[in-house]
Steps between C-alpha positions, in 0.01 A plus 500: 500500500526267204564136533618207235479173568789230535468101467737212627404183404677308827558073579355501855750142519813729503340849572683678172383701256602469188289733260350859550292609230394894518208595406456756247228692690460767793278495729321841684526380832646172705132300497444511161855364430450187776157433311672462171790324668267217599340484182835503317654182771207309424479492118889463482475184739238392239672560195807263645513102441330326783782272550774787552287686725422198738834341455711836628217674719523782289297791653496891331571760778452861378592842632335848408822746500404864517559739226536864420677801663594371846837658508810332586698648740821332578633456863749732653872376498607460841742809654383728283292762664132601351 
């Protein structure tokens, strides 16, 4: 399973987020993807002016979403027999 990894750059003052930046990678499996996701919150936080980061609480959350050929099967309608 592949993974790619999402970022939300959140105000921990109101709990919103109001960006999500994906990442132009994939990733072979879920811990590589966290490890990157770390790396990726931290120099982001960095990159952002002091004073906007303290003065919101901004914080980056990140997700890895899985990838590939997980099929989608819908749900069965209701009455209708399988």
């Amino acid at each position: 399973m592949k993974f790619i990894l999402v970022l939300h750059l959140c105000s921990m003052l109101t709990g919103e987020c109001s960006e999500s930046i994906h990442i132009n990678a994939q990733f072979n499996d879920h811990r590589s993807c966290a490890l990157a996701g770390y790396d990726l919150s931290s120099s982001t936080l960095q990159e952002l002016d002091l004073n906007i980061v303290n003065e919101r609480e901004l914080a980056v959350r990140f997700q890895c979403k899985k990838i590939g050929n997980t099929p989608i099967i819908p749900p069965k309608k209701p009455g209708i027999p399988s």
